[in-house]
mmJSON file of the N, C-alpha and C atoms, coordinates in Angstrom:
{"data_MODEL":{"atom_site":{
"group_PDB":["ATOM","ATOM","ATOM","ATOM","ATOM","ATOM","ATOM","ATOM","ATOM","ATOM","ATOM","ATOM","ATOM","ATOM","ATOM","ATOM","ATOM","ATOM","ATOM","ATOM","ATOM","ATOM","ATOM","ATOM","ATOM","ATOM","ATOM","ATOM","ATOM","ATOM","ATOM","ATOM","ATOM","ATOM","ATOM","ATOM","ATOM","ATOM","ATOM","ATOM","ATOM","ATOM","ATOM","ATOM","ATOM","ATOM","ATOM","ATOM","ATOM","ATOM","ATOM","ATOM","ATOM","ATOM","ATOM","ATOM","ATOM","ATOM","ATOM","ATOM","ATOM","ATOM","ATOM","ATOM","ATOM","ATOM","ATOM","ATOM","ATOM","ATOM","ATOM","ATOM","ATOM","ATOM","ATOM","ATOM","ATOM","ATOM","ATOM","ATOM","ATOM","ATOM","ATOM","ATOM","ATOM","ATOM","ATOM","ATOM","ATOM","ATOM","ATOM","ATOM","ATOM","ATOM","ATOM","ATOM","ATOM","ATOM","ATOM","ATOM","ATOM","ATOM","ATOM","ATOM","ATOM","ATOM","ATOM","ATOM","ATOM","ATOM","ATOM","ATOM","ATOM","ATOM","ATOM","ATOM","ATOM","ATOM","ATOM","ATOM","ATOM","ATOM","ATOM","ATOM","ATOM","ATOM","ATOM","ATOM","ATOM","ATOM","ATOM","ATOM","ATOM","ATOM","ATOM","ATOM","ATOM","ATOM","ATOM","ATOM","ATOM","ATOM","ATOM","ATOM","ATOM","ATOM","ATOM","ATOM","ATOM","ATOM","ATOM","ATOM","ATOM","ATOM","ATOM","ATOM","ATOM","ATOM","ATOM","ATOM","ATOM","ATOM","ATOM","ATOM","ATOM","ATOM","ATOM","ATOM","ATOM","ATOM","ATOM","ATOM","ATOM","ATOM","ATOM","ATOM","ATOM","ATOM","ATOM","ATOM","ATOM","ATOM","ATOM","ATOM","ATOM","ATOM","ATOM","ATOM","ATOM","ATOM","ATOM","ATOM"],
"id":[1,2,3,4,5,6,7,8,9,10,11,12,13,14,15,16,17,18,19,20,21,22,23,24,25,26,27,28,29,30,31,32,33,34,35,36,37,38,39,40,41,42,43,44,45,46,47,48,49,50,51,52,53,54,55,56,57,58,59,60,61,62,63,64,65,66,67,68,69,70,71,72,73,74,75,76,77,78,79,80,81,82,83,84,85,86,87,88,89,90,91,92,93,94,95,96,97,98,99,100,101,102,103,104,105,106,107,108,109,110,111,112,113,114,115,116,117,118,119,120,121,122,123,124,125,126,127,128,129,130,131,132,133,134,135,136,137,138,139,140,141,142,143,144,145,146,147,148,149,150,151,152,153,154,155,156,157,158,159,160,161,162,163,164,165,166,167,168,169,170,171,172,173,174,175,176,177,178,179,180,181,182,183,184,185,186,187,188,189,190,191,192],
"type_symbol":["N","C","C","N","C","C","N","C","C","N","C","C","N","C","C","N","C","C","N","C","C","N","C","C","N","C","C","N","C","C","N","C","C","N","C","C","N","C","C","N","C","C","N","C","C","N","C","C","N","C","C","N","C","C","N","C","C","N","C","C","N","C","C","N","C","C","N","C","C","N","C","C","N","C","C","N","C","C","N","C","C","N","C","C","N","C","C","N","C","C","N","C","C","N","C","C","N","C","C","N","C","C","N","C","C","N","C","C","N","C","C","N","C","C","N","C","C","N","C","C","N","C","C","N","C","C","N","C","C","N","C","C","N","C","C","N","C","C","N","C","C","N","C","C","N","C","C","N","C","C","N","C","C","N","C","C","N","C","C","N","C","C","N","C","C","N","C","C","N","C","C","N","C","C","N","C","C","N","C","C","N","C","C","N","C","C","N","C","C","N","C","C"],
"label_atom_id":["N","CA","C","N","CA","C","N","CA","C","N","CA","C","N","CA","C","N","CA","C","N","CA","C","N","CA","C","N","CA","C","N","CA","C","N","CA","C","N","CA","C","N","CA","C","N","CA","C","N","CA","C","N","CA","C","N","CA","C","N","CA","C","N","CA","C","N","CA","C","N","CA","C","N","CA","C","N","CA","C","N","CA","C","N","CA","C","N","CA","C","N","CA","C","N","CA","C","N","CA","C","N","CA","C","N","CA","C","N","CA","C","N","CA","C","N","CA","C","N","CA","C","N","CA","C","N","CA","C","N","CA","C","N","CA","C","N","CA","C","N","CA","C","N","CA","C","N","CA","C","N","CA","C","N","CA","C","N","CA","C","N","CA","C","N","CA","C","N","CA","C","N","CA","C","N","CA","C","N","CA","C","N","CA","C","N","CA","C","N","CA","C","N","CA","C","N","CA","C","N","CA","C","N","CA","C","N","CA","C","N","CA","C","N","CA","C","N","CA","C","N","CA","C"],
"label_alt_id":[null,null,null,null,null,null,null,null,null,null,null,null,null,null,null,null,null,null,null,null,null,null,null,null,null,null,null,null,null,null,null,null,null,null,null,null,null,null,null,null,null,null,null,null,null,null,null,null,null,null,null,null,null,null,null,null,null,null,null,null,null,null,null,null,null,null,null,null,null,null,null,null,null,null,null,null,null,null,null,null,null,null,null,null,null,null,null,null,null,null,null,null,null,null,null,null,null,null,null,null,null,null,null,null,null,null,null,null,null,null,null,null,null,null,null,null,null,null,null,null,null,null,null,null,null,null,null,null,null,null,null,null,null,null,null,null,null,null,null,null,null,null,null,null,null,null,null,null,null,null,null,null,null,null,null,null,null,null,null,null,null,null,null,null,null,null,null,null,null,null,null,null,null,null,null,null,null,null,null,null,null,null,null,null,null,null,null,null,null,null,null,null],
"label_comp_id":["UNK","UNK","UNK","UNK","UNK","UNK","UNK","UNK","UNK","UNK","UNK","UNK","UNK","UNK","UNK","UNK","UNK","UNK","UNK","UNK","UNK","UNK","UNK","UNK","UNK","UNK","UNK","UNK","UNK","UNK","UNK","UNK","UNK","UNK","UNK","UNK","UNK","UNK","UNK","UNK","UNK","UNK","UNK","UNK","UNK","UNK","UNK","UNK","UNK","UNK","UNK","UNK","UNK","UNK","UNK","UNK","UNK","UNK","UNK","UNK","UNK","UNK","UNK","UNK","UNK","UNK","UNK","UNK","UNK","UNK","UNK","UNK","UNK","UNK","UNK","UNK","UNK","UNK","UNK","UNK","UNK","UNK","UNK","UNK","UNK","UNK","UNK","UNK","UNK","UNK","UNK","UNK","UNK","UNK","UNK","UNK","UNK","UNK","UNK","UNK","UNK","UNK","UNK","UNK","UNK","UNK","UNK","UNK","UNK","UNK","UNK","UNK","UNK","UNK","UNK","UNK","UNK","UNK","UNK","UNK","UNK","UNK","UNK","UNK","UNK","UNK","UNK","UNK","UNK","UNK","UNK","UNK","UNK","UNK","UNK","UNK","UNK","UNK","UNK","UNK","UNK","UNK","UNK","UNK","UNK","UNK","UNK","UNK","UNK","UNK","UNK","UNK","UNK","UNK","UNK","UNK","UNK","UNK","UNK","UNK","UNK","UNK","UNK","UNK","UNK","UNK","UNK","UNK","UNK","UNK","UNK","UNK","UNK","UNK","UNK","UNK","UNK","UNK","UNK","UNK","UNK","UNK","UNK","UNK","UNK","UNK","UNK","UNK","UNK","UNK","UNK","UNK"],
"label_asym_id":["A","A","A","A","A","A","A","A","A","A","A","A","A","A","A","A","A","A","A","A","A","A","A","A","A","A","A","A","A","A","A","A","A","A","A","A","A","A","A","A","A","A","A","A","A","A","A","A","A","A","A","A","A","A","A","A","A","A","A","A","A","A","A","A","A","A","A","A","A","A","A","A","A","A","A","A","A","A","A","A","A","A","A","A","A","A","A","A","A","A","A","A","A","A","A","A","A","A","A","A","A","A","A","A","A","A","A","A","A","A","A","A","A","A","A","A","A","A","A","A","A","A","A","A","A","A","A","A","A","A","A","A","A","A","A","A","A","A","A","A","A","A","A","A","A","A","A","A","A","A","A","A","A","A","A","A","A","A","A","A","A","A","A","A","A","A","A","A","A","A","A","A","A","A","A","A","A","A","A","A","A","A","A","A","A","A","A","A","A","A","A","A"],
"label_entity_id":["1","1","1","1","1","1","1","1","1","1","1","1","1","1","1","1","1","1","1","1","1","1","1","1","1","1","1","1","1","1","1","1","1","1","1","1","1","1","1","1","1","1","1","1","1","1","1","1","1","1","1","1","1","1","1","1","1","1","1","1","1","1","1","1","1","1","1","1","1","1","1","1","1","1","1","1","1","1","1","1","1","1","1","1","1","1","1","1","1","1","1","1","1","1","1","1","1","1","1","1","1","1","1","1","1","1","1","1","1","1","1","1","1","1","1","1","1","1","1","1","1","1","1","1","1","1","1","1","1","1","1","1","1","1","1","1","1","1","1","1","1","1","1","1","1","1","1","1","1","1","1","1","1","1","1","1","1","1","1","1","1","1","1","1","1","1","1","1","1","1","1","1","1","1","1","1","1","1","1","1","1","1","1","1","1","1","1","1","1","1","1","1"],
"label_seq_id":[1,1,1,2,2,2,3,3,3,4,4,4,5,5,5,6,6,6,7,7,7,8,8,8,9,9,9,10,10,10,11,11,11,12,12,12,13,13,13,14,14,14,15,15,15,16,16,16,17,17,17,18,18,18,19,19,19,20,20,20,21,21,21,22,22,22,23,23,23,24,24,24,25,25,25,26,26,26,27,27,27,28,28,28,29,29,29,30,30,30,31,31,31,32,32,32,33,33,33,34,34,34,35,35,35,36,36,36,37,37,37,38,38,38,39,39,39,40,40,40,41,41,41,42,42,42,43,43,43,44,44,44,45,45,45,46,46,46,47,47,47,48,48,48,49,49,49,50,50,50,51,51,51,52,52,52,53,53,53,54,54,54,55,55,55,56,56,56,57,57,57,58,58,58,59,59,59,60,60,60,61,61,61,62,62,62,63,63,63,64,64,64],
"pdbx_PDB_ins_code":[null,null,null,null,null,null,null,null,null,null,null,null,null,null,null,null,null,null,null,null,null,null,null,null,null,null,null,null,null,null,null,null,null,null,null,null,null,null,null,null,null,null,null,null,null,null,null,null,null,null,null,null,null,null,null,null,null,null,null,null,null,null,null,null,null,null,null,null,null,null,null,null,null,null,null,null,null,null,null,null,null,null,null,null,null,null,null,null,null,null,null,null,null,null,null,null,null,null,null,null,null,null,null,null,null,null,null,null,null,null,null,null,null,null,null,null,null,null,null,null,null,null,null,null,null,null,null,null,null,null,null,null,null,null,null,null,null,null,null,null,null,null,null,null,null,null,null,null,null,null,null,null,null,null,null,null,null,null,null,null,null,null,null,null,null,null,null,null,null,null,null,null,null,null,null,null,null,null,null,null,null,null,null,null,null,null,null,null,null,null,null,null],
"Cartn_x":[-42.923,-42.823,-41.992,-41.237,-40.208,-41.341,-40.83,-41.288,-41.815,-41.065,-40.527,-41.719,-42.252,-43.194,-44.586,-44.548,-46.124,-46.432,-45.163,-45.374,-45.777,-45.388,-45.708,-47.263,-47.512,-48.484,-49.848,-49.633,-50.412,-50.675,-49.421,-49.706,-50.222,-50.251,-50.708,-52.323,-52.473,-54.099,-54.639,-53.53,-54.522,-54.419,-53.399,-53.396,-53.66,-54.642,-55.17,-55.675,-57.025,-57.556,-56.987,-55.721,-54.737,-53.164,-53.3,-52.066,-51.652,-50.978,-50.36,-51.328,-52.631,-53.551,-52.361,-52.087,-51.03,-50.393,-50.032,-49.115,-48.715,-46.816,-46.223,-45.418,-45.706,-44.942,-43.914,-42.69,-41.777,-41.351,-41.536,-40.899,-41.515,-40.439,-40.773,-41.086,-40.643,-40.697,-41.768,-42.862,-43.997,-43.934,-43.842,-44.304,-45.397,-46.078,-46.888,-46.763,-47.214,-47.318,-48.525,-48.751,-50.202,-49.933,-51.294,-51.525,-52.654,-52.739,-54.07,-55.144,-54.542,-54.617,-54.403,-54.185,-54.112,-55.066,-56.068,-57.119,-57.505,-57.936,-58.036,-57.198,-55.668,-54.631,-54.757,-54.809,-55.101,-56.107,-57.323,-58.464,-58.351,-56.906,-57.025,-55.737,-54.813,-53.514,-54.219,-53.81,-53.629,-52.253,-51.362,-50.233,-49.603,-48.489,-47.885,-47.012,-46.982,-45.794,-45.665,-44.758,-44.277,-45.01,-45.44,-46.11,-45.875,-45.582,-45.074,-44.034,-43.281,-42.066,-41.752,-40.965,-40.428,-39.498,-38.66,-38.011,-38.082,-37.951,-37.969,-37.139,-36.273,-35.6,-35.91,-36.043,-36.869,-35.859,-35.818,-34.815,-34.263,-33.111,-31.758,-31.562,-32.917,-33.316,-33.877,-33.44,-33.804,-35.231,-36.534,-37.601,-38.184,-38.343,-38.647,-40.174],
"Cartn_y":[43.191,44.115,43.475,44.359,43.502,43.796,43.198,43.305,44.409,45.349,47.107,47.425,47.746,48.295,47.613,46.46,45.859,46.152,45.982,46.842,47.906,48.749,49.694,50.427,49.788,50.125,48.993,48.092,47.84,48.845,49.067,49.75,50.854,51.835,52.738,52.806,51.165,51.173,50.915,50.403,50.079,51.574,52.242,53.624,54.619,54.722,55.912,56.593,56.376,57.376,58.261,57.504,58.589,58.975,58.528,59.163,60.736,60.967,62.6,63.334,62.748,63.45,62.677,61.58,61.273,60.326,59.644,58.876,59.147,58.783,58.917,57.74,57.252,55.907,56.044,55.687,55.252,54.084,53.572,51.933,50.917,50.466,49.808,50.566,52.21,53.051,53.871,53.563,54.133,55.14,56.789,57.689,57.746,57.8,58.407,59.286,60.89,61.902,62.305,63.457,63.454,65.285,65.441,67.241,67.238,66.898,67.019,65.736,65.206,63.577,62.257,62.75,61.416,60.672,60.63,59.977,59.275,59.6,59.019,58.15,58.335,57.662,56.048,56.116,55.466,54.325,55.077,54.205,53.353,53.792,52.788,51.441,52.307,51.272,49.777,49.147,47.841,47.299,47.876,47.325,48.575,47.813,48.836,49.564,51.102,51.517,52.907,53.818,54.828,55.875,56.748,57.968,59.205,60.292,61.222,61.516,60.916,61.478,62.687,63.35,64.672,65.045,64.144,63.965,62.309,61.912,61.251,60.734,59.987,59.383,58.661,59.799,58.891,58.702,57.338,57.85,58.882,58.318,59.265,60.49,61.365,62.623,62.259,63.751,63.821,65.037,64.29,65.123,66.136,66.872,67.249,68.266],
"Cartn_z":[-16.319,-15.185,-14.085,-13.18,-12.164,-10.85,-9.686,-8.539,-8.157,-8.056,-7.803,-8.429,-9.64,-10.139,-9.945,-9.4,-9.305,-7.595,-6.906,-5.503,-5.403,-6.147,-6.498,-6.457,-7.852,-8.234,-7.273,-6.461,-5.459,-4.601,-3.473,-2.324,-2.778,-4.182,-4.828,-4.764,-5.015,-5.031,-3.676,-3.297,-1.965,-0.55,-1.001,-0.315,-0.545,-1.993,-2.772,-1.929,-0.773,-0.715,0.369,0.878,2.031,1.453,0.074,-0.607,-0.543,-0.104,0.292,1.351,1.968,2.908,4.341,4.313,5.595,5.434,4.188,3.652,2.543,2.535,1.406,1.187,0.071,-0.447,-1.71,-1.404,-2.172,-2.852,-3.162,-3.109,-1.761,-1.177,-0.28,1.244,1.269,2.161,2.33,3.647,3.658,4.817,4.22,5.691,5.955,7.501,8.019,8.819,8.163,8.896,9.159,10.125,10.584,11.076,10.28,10.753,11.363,12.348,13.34,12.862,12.488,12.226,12.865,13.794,14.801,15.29,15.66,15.608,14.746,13.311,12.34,11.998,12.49,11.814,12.498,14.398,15.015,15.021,14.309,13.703,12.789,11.837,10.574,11.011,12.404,12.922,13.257,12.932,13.831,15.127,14.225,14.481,15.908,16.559,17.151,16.331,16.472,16.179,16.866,16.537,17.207,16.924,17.949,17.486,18.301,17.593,18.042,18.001,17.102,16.961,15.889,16.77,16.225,15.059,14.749,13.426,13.046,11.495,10.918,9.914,9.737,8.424,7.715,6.424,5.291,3.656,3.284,1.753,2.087,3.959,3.723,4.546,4.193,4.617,6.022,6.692,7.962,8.021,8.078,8.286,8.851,9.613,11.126,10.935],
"occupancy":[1.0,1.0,1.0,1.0,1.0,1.0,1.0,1.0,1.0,1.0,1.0,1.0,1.0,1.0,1.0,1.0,1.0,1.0,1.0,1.0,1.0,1.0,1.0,1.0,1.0,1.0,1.0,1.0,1.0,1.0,1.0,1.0,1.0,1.0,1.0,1.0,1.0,1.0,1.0,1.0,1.0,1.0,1.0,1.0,1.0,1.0,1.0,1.0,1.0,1.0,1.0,1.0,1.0,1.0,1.0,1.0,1.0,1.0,1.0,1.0,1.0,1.0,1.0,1.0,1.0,1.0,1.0,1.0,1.0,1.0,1.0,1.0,1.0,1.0,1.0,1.0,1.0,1.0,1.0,1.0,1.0,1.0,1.0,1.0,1.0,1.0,1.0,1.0,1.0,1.0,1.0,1.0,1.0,1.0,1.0,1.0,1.0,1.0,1.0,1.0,1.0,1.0,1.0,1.0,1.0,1.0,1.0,1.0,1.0,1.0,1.0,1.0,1.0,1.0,1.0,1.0,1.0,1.0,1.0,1.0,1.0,1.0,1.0,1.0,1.0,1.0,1.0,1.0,1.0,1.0,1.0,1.0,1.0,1.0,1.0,1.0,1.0,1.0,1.0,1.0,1.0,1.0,1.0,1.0,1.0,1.0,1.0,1.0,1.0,1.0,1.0,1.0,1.0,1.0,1.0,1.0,1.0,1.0,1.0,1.0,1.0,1.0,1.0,1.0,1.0,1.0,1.0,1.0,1.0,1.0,1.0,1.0,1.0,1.0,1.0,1.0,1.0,1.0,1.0,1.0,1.0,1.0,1.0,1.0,1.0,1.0,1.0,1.0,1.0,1.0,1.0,1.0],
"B_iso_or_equiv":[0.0,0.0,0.0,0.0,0.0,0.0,0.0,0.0,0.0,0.0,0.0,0.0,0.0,0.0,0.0,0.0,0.0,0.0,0.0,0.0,0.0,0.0,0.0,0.0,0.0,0.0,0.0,0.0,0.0,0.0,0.0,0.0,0.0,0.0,0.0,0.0,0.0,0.0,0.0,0.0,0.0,0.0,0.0,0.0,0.0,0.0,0.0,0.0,0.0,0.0,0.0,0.0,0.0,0.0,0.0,0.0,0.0,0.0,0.0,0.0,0.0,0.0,0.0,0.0,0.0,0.0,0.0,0.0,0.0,0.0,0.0,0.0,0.0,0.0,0.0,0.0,0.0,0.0,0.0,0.0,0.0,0.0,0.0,0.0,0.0,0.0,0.0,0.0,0.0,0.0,0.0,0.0,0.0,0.0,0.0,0.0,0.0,0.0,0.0,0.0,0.0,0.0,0.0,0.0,0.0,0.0,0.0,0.0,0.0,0.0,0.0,0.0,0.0,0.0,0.0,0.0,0.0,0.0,0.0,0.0,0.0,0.0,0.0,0.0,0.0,0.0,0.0,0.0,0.0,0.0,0.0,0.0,0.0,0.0,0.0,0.0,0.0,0.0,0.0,0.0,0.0,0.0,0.0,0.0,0.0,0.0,0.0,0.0,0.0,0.0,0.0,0.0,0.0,0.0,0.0,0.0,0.0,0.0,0.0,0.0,0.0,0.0,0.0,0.0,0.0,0.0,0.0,0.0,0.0,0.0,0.0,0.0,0.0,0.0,0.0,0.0,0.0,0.0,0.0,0.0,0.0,0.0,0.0,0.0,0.0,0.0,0.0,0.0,0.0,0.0,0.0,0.0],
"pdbx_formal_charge":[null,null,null,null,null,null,null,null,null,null,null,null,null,null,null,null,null,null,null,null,null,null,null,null,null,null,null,null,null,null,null,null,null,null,null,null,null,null,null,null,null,null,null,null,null,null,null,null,null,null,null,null,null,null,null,null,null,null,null,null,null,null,null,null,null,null,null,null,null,null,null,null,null,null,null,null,null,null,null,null,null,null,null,null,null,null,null,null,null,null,null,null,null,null,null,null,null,null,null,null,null,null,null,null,null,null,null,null,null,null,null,null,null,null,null,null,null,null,null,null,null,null,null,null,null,null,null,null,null,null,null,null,null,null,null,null,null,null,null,null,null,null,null,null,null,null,null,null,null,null,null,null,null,null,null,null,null,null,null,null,null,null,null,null,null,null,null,null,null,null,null,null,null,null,null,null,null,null,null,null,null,null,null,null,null,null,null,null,null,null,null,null],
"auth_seq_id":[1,1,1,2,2,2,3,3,3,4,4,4,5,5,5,6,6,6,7,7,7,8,8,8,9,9,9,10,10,10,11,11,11,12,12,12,13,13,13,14,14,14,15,15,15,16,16,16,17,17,17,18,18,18,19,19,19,20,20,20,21,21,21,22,22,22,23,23,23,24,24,24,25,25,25,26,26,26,27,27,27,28,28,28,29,29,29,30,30,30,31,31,31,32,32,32,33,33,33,34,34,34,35,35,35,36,36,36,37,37,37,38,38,38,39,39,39,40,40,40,41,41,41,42,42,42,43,43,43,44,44,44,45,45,45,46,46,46,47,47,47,48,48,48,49,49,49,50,50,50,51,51,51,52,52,52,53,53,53,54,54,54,55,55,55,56,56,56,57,57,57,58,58,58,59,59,59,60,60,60,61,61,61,62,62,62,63,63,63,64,64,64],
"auth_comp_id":["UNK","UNK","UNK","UNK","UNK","UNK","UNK","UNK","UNK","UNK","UNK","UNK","UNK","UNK","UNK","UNK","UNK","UNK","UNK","UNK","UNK","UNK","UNK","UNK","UNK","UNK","UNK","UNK","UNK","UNK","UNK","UNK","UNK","UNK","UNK","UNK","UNK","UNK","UNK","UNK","UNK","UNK","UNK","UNK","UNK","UNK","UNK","UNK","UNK","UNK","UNK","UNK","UNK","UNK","UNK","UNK","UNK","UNK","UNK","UNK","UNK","UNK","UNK","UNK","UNK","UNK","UNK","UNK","UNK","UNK","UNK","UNK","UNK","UNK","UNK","UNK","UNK","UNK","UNK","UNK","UNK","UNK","UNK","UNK","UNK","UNK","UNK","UNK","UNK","UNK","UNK","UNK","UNK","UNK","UNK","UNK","UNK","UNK","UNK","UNK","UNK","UNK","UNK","UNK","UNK","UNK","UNK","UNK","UNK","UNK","UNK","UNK","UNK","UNK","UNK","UNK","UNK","UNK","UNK","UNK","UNK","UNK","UNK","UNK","UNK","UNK","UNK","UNK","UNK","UNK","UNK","UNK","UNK","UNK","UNK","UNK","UNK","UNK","UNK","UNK","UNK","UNK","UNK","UNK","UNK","UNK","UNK","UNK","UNK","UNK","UNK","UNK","UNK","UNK","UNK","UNK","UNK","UNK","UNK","UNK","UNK","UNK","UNK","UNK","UNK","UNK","UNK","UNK","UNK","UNK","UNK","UNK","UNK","UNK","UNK","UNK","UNK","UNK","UNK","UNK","UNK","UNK","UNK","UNK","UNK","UNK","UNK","UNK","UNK","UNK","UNK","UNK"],
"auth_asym_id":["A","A","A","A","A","A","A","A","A","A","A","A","A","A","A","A","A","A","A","A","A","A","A","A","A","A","A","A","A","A","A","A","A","A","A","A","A","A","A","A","A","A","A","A","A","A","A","A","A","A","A","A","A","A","A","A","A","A","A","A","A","A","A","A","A","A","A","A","A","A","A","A","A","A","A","A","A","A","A","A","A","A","A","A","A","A","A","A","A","A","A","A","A","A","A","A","A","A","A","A","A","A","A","A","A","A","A","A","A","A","A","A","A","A","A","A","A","A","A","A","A","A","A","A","A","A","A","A","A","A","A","A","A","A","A","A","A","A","A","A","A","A","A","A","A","A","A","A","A","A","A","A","A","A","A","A","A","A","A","A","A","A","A","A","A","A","A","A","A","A","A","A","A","A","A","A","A","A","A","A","A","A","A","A","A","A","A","A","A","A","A","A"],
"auth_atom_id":["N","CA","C","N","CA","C","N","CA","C","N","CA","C","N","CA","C","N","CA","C","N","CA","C","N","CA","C","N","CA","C","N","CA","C","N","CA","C","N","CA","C","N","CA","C","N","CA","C","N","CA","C","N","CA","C","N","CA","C","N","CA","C","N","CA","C","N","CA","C","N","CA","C","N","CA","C","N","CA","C","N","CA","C","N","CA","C","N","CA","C","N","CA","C","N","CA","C","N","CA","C","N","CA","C","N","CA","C","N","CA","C","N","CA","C","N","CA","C","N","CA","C","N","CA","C","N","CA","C","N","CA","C","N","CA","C","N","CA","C","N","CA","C","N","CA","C","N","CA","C","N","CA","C","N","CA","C","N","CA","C","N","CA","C","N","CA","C","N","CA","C","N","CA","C","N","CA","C","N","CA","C","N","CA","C","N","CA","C","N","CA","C","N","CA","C","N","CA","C","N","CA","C","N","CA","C","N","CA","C","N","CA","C","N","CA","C","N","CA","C","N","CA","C"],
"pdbx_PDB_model_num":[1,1,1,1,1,1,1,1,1,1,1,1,1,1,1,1,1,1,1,1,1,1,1,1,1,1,1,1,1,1,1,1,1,1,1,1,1,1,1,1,1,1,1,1,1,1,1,1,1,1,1,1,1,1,1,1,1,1,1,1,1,1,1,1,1,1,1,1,1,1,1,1,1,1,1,1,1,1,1,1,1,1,1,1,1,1,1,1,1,1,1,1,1,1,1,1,1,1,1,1,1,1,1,1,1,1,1,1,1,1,1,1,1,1,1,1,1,1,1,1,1,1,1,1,1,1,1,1,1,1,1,1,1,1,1,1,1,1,1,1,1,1,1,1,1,1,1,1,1,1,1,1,1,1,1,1,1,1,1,1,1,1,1,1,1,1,1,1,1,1,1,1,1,1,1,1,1,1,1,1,1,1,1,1,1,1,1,1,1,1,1,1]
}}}
């Protein structure tokens, strides 16, 4: 197995139970979106990052 697929299949396990409820993982590219989810999302953050933003670039594509 190469890198790519054991990354993979980690962050897979370790983000199961918010896989497609407010995260989407690609490869090394993780979205977090939120549908009246912010709170919860906040609860699980540690880290700083940006919130509230209105569009997104993800693999390329422009989100909104």
């Amino acid at each position: 197995m190469n890198a790519l697929v054991i990354f993979q299949a980690i962050i897979n396990h370790v983000l199961r139970e918010y896989l497609d409820v407010f995260i989407i993982v690609y490869f090394n590219n993780v979205l977090v979106y939120m549908n009246g989810m912010l709170k919860e999302y906040i609860k699980y953050t540690k880290k700083k990052y940006v919130f509230y933003k209105i569009e997104v670039k993800f693999l390329k594509y422009l989100i909104s």
